[in-house]
N, C-alpha and C positions, 0 to 999 in steps of 0.2 A: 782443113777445119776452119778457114778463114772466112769461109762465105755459108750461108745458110744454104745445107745442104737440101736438095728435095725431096723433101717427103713423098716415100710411094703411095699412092691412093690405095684406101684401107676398102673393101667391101666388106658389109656387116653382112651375114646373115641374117635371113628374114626374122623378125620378131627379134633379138636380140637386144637389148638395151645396156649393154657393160658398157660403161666409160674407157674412149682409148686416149692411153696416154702415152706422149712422147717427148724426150728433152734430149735428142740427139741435133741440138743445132748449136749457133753460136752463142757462149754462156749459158745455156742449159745445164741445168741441173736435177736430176730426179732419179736413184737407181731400182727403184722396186716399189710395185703397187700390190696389195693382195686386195682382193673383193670381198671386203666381212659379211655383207647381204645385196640382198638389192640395190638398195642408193647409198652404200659405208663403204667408205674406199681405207685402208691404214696406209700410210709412203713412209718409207726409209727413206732419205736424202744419201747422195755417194760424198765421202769425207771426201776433203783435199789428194789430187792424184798423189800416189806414193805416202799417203800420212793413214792414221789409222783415225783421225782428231776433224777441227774444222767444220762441223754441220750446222748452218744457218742459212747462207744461201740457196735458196731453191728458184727455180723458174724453169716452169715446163706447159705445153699444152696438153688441154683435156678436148674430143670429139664425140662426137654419138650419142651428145645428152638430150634426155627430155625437157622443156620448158616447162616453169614452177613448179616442180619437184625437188622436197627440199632434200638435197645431198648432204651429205657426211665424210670431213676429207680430217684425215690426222695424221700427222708427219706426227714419227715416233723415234725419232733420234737425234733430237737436242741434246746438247751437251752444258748448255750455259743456265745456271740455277733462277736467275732472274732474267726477265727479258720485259720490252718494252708492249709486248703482247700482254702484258697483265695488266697495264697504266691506260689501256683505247687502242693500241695497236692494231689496224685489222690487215689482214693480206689483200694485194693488188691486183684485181681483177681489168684482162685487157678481152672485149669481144669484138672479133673481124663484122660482125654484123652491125654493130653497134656503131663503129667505126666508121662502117661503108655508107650505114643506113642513117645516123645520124650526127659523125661527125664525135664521137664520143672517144676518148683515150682511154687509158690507164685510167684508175680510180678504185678507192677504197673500198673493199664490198665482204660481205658473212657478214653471219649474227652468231649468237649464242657463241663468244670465242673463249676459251678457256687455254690457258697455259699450267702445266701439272708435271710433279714428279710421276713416272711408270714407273716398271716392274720388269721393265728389257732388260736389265743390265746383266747377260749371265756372263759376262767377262771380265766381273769387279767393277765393272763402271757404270757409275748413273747417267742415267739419261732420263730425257722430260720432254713431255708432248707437245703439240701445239693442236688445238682439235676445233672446226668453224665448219657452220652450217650456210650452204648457198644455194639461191636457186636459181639455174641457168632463165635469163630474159629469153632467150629464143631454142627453137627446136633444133636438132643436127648443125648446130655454128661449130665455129671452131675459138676457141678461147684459150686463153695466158693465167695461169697464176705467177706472182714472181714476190721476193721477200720487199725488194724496195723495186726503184723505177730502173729500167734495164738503160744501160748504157754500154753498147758492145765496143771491140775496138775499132771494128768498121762504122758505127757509128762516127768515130773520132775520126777517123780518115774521109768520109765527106765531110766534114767538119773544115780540115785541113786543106782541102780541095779547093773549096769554097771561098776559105781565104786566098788560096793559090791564084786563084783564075780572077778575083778581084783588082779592079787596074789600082782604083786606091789603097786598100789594106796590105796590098804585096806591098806598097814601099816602103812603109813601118813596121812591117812584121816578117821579117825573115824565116824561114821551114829549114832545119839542117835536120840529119839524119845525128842525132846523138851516137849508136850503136844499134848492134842485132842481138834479139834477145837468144838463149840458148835452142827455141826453136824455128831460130831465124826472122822472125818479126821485128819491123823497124819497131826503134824508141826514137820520139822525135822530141828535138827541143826548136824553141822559138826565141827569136829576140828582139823585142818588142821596142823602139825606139825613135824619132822622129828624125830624121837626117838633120846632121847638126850644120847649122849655118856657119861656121865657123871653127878653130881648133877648141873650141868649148865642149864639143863633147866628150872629151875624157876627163873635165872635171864631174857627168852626171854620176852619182851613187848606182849600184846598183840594186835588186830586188830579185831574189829567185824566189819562185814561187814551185811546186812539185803537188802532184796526187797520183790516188789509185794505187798505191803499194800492195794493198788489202785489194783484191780484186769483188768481194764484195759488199764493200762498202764502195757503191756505186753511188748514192747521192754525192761522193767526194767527187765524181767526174761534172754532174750537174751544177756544181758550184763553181769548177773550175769553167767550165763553158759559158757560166755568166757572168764571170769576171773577165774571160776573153771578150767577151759580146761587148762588155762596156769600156774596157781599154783600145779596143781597135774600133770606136767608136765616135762619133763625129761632134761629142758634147766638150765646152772650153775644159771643163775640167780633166775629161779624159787627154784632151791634145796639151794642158800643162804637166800633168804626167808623163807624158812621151817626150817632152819637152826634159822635163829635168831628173828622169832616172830611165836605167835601161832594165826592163824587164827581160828575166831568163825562165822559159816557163819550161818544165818537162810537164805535160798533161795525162800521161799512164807510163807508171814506172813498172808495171807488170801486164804486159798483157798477153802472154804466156796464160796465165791465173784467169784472167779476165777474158779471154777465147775457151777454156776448157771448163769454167763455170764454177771455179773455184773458191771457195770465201776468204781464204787467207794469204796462203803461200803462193811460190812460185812454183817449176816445174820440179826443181830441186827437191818439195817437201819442206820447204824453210820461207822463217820471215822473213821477206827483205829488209823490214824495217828493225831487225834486230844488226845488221850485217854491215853497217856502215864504216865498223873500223876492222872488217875484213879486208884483205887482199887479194880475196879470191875472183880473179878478171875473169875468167872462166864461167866459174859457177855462179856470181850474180854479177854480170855485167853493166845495169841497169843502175846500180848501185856505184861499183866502181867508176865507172864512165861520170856517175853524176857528179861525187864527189872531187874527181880530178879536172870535170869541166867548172865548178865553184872557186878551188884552186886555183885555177890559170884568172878567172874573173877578180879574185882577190889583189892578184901580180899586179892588174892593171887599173884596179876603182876600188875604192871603200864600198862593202854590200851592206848598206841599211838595215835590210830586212831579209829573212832569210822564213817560208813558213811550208810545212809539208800538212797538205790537206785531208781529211780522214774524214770517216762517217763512224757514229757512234751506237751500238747494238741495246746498248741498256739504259743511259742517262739522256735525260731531255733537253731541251734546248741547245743554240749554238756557245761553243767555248772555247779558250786555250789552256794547252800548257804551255808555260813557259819554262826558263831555266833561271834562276837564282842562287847568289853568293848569299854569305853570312856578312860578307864583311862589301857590300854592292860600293860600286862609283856611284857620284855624286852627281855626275851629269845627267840633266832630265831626261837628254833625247837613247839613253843605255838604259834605264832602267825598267825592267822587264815586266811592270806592272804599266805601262804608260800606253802603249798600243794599246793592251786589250781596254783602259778604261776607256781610250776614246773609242773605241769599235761601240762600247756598250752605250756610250752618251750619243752616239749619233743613233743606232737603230737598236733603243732600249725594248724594243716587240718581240726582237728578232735573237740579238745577242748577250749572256747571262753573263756580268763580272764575277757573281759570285760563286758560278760555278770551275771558273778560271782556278787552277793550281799552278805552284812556282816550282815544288821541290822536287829537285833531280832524283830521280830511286834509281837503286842500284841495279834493278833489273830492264833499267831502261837505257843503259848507257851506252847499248849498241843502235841508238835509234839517231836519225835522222836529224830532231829536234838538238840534241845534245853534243852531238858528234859536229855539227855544226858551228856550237854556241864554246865548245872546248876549241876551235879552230881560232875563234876570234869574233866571230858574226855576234854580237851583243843583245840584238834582237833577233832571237831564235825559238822559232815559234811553232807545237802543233796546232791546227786548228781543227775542233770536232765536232759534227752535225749531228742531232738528233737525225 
């Protein structure tokens, strides 16, 4: 399941025009299409393996359409009452033609979008539509819808390569095999630092940075790739970074989730990000492994920062949580509002103070952010993407 499997060539019958759809590759996701008329298609989305819950992510190909023919596509098994489909949201359209023939990617495409409560629910449970009008640019292409921008975990591994076979970036940026997830798949961490001239480098702080828990919340991987981009980077400021702290990056702490096209969980059926003051080595390893690799960094350096990267399904802009006392220290460089304001004073376009929350809930306290900031880490951080 690691590699894009190949699709058999479909032959249509003559005159035929049904759209074929398929999401049997990597991170795909799409379990059922009916054909309401000619150009109305309805889709079920498949929940998280092993869950009954989970339906937001989608990303699958459609073939055998006609050009400018307006289509009608509705996924009919939302489970989340608001979405950011109501506020401009539209779905991501990728065409191989478009691609080949001009160079065009990914990009936002439908009209007429509507998000809505239905009338599916015969199992006591609500669910709510998504329903967008498109018309294929070209005749028999083969084209992508996907909820956000796909980032496989193969993806991540040329990524990883790339820096591998680099003669300068291998010498600041170490590749270890963190562990193997429960289907075997490496989790890889990095450790990002400038060889010290000296015994000075065990005075650098440390910085762990983590994403991808939620395997669809894939712009958390797009953010982490461009924060690798500019830390293994050739600007003064990136090389005084590497200079005076060691970065520990995990970049997909699920990709179990994020191979089978999952939105939330792992293979288990479960958050990972709820599991952090588990013990289960076994059943979330990705977890365990990370938490006792922070551990050992703790033995050896003060960790500054400490932040697990996420994308957000319903609220706009870039944000944190943080974790907050009643009774906070006094020292500026601990207290848990002082990151996120300078994040917002520098890229006020980009990043929302006001949407930044401090207080710890109780239904969060098996998360990453928390579990962290109760170990000791002062600044302990989620950070969330529109």
């Amino acid at each position: 399941v690691r590699d894009l499997c190949p699709l058999k060539q479909i032959l249509y019958p003559k005159g035929d025009n049904t759209l074929i759809f398929e999401a049997r590759f990597e991170s795909g996701n799409l379990q059922k299409v009916i054909k309401v008329n000619e150009f109305e298609y309805q889709l079920t989305l498949r929940t998280d393996l092993y869950t009954r819950r989970h339906t937001q992510w989608y990303y699958f190909q459609v073939s055998n359409m006609q050009a400018g023919v307006p289509y009608r596509f509705t996924i009919v098994n939302f489970t989340n009452r608001n979405s950011l489909y109501k506020r401009g949201l539209r779905p991501l359209l990728y065409s191989e033609a478009d691609a080949k023939e001009h160079k065009v990617g990914w990009r936002r495409a439908g009209s007429e979008i509507k998000y809505y409560k239905n009338n599916a629910g015969q199992d006591g449970r609500q669910y709510f539509s998504l329903t967008w009008t498109f018309q294929f640019p070209h005749d028999l292409d083969t084209c992508y819808f996907a909820h956000c921008y796909p980032y496989t975990y193969s993806n991540l591994q040329e990524y990883l390569v790339a820096i591998f076979k680099d003669p300068v970036k291998s010498t600041f940026c170490k590749i270890h095999i963190l562990c193997h997830s429960l289907a075997g798949n490496i989790v890889y961490v990095l450790t990002i630092t400038n060889p010290p001239k000296s015994d000075k480098g065990t005075e650098r702080k440390a910085v762990i940075l983590t994403a991808r828990v939620h395997p669809g919340e894939t712009n958390s991987s797009w953010i982490m790739k461009g924060f690798l981009d500019y830390i293994l980077g050739n600007s003064g400021t990136a090389q005084q970074l590497r200079n005076n702290f060691v970065f520990k990056v995990v970049p997909m702490l699920n990709p179990d989730g994020v191979i089978v096209g999952n939105h939330r969980c792992s293979l288990t059926g479960q958050d990972l990000n709820r599991k952090y003051r588990s013990y289960g080595k076994k059943c979330y390893p990705s977890i365990w492994y990370t938490r006792n690799m922070i551990k050992r960094v703790m033995e050896e350096r003060d960790i500054f920062l400490y932040c697990d990267i996420h994308g957000h399904n319903r609220k706009q802009n870039v944000f944190m949580y943080g974790c907050e006392r009643k009774q906070q220290a006094k020292g500026p460089h601990v207290h848990p509002h002082v990151f996120p304001l300078m994040l917002s004073k520098s890229c006020p376009d980009k990043f929302s103070f006001t949407d930044c929350r401090f207080r710890v809930r109780k239904n969060k306290e098996g998360t990453g952010r928390v579990v962290m900031w109760k170990m000791g880490i002062h600044n302990s951080y989620t950070l969330e993407a529109s």
